[in-house]
mmCIF file as Biopython writes it, N, C-alpha, C and O atoms, coordinates in Angstrom:
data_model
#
loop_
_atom_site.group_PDB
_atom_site.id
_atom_site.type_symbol
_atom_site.label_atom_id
_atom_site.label_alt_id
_atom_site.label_comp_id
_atom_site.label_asym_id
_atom_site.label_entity_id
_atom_site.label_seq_id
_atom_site.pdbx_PDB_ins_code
_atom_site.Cartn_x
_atom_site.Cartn_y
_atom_site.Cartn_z
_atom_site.occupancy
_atom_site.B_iso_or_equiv
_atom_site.auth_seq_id
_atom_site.auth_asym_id
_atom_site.pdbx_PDB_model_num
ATOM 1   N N  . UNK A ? 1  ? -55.512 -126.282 -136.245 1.0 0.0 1  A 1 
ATOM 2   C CA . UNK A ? 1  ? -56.637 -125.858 -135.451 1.0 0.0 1  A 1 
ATOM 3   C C  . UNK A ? 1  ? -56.957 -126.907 -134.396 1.0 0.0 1  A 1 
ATOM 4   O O  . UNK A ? 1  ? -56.820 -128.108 -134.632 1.0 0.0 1  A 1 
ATOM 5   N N  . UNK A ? 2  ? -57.554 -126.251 -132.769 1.0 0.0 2  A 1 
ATOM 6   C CA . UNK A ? 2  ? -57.834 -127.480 -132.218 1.0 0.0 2  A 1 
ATOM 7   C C  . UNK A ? 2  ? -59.000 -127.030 -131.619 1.0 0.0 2  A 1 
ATOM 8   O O  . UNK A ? 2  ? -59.216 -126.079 -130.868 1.0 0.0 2  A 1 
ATOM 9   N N  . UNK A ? 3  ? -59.826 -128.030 -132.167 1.0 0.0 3  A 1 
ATOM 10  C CA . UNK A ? 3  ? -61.370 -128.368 -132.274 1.0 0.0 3  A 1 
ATOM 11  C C  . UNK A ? 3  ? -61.817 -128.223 -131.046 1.0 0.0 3  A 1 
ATOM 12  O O  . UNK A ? 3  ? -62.905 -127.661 -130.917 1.0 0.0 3  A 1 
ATOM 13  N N  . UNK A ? 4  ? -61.050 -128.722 -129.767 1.0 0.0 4  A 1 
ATOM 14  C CA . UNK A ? 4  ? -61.574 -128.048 -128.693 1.0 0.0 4  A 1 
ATOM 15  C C  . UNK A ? 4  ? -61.792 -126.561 -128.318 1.0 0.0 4  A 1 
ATOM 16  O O  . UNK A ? 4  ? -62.787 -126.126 -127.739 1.0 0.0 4  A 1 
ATOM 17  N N  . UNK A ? 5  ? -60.900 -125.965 -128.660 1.0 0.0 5  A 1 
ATOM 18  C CA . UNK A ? 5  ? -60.518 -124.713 -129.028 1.0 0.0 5  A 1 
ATOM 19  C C  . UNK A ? 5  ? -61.878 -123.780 -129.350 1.0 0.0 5  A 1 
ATOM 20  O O  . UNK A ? 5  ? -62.498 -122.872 -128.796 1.0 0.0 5  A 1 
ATOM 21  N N  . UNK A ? 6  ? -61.967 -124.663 -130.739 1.0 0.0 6  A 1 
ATOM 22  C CA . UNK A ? 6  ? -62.997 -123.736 -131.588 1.0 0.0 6  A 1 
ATOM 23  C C  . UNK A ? 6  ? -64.803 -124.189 -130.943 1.0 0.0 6  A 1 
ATOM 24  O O  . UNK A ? 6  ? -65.818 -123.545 -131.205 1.0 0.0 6  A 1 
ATOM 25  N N  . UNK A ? 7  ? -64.739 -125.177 -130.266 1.0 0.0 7  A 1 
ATOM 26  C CA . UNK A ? 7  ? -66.081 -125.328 -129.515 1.0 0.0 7  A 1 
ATOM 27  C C  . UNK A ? 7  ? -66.288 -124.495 -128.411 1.0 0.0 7  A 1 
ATOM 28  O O  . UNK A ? 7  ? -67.281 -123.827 -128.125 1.0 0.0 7  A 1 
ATOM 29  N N  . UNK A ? 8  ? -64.820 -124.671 -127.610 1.0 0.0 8  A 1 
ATOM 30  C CA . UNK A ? 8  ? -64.931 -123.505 -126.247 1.0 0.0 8  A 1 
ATOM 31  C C  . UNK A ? 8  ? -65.428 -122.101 -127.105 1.0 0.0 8  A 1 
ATOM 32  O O  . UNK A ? 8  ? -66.513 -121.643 -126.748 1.0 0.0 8  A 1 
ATOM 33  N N  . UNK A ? 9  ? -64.913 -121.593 -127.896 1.0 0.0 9  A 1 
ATOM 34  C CA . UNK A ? 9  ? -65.198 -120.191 -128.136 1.0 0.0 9  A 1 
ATOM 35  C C  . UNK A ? 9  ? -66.110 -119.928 -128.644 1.0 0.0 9  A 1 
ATOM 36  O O  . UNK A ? 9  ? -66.595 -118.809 -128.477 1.0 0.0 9  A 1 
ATOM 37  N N  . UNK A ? 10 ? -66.829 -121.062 -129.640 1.0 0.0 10 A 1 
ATOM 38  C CA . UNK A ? 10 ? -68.342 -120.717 -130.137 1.0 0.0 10 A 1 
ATOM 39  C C  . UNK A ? 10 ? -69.057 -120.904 -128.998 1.0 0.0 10 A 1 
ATOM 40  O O  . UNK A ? 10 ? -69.979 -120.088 -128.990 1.0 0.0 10 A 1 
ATOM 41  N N  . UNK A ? 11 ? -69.069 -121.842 -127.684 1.0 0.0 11 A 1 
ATOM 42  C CA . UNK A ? 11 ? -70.030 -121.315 -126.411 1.0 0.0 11 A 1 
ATOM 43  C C  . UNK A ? 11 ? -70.015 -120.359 -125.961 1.0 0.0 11 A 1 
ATOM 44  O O  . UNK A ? 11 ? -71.082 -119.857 -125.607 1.0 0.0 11 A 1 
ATOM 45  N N  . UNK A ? 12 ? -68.969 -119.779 -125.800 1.0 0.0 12 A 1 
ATOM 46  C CA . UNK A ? 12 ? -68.465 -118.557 -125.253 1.0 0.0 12 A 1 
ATOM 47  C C  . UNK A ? 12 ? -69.294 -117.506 -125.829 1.0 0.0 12 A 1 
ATOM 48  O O  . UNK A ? 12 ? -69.673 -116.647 -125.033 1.0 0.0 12 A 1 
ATOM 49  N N  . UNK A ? 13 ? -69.562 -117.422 -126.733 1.0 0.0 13 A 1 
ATOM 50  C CA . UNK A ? 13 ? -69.981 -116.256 -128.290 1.0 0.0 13 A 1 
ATOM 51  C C  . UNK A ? 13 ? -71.209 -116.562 -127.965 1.0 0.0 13 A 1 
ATOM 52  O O  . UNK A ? 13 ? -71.835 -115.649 -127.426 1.0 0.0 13 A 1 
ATOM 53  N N  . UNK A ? 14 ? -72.072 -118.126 -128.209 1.0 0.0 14 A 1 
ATOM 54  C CA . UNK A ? 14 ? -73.580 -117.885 -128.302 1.0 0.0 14 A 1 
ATOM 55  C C  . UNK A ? 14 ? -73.396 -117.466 -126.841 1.0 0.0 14 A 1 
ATOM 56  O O  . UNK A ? 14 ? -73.666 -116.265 -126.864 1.0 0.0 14 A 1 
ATOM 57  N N  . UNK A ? 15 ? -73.094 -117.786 -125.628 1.0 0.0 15 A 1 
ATOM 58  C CA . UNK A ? 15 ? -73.460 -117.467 -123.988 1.0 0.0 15 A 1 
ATOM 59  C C  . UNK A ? 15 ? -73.462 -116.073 -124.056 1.0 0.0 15 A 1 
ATOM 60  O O  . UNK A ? 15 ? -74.620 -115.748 -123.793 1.0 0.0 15 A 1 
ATOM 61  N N  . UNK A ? 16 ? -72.625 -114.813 -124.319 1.0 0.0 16 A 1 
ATOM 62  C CA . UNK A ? 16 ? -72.463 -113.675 -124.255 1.0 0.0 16 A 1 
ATOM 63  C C  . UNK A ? 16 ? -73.601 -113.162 -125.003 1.0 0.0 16 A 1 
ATOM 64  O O  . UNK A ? 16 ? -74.287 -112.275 -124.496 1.0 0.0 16 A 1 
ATOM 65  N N  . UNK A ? 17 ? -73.879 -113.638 -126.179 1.0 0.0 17 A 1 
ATOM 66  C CA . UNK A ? 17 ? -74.687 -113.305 -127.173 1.0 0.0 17 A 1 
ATOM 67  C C  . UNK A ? 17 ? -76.745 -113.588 -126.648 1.0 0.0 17 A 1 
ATOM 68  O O  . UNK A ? 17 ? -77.817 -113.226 -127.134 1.0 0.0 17 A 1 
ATOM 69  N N  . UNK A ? 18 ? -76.415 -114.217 -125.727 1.0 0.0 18 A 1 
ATOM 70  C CA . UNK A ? 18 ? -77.914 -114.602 -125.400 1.0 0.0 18 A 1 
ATOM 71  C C  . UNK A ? 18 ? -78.443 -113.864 -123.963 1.0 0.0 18 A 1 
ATOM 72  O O  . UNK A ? 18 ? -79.535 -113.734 -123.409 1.0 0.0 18 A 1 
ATOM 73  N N  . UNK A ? 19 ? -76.542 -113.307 -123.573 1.0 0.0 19 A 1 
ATOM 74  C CA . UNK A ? 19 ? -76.662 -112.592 -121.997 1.0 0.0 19 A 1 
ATOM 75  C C  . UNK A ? 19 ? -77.636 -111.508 -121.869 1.0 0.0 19 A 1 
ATOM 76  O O  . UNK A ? 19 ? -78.067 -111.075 -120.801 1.0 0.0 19 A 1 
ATOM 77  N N  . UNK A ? 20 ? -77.977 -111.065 -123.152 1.0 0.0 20 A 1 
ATOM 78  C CA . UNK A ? 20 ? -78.838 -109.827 -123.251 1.0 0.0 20 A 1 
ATOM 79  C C  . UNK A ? 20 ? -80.578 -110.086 -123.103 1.0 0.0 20 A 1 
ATOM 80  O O  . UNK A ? 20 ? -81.367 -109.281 -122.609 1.0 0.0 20 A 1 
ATOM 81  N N  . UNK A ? 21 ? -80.802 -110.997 -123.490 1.0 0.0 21 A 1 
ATOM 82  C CA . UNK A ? 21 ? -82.000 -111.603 -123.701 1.0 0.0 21 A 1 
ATOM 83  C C  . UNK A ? 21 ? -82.737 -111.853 -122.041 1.0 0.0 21 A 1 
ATOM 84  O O  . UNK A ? 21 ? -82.435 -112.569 -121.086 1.0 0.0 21 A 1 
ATOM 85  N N  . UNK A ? 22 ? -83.953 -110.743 -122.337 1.0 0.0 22 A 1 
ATOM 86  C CA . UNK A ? 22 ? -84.844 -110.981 -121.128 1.0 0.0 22 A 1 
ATOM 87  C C  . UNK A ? 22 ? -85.783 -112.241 -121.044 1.0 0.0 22 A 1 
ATOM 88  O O  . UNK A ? 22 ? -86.443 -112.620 -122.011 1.0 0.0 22 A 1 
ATOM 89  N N  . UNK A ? 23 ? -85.796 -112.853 -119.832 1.0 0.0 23 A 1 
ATOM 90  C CA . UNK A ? 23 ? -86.526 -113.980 -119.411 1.0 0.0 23 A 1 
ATOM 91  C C  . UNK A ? 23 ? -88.090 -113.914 -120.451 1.0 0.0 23 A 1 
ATOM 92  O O  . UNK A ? 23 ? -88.444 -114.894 -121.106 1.0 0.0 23 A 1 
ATOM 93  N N  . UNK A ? 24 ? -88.834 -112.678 -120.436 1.0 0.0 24 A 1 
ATOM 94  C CA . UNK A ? 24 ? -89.621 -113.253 -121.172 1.0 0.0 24 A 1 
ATOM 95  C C  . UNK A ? 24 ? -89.741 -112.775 -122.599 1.0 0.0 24 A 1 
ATOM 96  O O  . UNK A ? 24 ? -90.769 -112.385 -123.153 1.0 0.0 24 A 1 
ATOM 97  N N  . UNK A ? 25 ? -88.765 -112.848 -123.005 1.0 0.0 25 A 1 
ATOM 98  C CA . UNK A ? 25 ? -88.401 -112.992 -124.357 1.0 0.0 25 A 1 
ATOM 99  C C  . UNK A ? 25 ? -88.552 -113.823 -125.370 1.0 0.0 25 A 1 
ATOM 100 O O  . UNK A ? 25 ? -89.009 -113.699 -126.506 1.0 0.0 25 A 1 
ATOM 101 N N  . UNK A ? 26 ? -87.987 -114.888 -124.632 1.0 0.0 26 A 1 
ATOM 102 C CA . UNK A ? 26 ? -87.198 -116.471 -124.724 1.0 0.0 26 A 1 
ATOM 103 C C  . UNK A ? 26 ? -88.260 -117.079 -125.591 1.0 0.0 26 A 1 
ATOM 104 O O  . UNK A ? 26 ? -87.977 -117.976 -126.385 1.0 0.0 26 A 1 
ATOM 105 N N  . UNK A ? 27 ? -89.658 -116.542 -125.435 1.0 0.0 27 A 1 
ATOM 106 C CA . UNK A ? 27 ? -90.365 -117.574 -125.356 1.0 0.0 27 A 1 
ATOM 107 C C  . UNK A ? 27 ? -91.757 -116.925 -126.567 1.0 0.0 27 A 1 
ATOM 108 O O  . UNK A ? 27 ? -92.857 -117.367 -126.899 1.0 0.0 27 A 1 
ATOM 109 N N  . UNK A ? 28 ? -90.994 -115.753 -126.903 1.0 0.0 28 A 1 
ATOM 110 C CA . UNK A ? 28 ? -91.682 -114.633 -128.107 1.0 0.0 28 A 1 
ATOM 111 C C  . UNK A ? 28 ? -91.360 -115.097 -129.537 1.0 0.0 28 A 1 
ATOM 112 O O  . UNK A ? 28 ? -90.434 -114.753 -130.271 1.0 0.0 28 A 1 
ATOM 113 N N  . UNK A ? 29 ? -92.221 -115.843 -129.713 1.0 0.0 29 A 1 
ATOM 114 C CA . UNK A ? 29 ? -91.985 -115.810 -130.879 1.0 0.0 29 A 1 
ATOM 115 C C  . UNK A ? 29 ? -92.086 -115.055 -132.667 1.0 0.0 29 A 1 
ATOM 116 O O  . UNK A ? 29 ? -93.106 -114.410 -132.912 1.0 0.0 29 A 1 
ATOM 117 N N  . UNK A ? 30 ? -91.070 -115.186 -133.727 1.0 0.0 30 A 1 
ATOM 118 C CA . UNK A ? 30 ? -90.757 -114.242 -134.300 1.0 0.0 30 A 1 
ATOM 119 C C  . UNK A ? 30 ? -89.086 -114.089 -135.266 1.0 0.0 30 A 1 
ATOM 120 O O  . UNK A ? 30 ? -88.814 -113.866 -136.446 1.0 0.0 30 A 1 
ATOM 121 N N  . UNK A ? 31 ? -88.257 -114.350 -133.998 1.0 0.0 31 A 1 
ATOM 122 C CA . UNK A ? 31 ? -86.937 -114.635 -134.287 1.0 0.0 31 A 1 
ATOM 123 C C  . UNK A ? 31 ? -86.479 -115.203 -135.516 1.0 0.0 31 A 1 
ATOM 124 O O  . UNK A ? 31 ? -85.563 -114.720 -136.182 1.0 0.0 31 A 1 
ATOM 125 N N  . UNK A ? 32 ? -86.991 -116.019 -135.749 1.0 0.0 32 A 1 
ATOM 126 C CA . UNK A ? 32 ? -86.598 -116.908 -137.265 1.0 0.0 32 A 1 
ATOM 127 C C  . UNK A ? 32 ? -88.001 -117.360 -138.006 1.0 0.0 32 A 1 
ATOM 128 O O  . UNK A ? 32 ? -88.411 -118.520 -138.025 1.0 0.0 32 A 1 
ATOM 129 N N  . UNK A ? 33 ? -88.547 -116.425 -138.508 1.0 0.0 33 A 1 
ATOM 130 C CA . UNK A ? 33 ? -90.096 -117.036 -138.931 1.0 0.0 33 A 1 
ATOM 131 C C  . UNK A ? 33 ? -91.492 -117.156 -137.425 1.0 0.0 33 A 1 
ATOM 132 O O  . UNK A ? 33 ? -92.119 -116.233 -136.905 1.0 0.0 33 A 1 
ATOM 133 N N  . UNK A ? 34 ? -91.532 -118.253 -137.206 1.0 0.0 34 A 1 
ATOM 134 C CA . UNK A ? 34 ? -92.292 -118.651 -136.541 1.0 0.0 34 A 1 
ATOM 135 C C  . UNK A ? 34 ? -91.500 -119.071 -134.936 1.0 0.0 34 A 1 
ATOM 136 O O  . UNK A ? 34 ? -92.138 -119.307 -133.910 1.0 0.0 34 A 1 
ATOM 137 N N  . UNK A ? 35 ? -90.069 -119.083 -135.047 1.0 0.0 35 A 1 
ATOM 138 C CA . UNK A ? 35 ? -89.575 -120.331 -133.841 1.0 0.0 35 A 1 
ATOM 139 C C  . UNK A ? 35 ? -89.250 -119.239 -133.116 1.0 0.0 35 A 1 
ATOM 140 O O  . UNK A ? 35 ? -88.799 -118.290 -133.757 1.0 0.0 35 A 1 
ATOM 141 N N  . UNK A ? 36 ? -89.373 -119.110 -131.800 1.0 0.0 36 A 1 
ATOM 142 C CA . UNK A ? 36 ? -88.348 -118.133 -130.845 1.0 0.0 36 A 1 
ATOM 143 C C  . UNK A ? 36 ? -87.386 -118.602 -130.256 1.0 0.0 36 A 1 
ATOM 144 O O  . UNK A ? 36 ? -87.036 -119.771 -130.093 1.0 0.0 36 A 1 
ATOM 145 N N  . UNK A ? 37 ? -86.808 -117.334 -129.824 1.0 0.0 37 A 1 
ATOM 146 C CA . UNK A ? 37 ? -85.031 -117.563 -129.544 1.0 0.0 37 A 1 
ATOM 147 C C  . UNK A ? 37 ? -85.049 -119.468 -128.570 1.0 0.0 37 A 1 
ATOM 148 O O  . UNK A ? 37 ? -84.544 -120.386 -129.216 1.0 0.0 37 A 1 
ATOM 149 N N  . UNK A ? 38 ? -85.566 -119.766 -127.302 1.0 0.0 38 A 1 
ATOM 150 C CA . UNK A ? 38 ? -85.553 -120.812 -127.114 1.0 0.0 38 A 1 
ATOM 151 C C  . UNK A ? 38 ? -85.323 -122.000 -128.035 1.0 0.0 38 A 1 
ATOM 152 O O  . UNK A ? 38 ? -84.433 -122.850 -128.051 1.0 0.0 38 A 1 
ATOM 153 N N  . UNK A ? 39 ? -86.544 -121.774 -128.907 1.0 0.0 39 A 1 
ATOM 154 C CA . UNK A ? 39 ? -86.296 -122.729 -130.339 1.0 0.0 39 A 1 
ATOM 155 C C  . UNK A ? 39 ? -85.556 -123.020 -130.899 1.0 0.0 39 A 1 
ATOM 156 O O  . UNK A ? 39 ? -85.509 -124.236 -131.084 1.0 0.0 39 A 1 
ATOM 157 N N  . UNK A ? 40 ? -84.638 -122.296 -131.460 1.0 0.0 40 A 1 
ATOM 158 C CA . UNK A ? 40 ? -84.006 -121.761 -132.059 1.0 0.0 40 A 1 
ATOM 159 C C  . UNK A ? 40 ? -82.742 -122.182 -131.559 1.0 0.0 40 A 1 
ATOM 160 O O  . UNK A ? 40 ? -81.934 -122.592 -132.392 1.0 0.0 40 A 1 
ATOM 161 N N  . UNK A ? 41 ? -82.321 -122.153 -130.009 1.0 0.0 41 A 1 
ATOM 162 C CA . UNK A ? 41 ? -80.804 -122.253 -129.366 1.0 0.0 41 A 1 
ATOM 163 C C  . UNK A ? 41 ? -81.125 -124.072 -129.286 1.0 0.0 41 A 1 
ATOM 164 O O  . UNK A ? 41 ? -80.311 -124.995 -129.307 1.0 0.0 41 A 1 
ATOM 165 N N  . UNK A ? 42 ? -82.352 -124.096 -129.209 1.0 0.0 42 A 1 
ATOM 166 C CA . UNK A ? 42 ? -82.521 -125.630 -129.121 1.0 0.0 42 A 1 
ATOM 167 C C  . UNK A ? 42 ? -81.896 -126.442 -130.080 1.0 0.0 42 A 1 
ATOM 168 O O  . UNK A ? 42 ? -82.019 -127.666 -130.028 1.0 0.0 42 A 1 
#
């Protein structure tokens, strides 16, 4: 396995995965308990 590899593609995955997410979303919290998505990618 090469570790660069597997970092490029997990950015790849969360970036696509967050492409959906409206600006004021980001900032709703809920997502995981109390933290919102911002929080959360933090």
């Amino acid at each position: 396995m090469n570790t660069l590899d597997i970092l490029e593609y997990g950015h790849q995955t969360l970036k696509r995965s967050l492409e959906g997410i409206a600006n004021d979303e980001w900032e709703t919290p809920g997502l995981c308990g109390c933290w919102c998505v911002k929080e959360t990618v933090a």
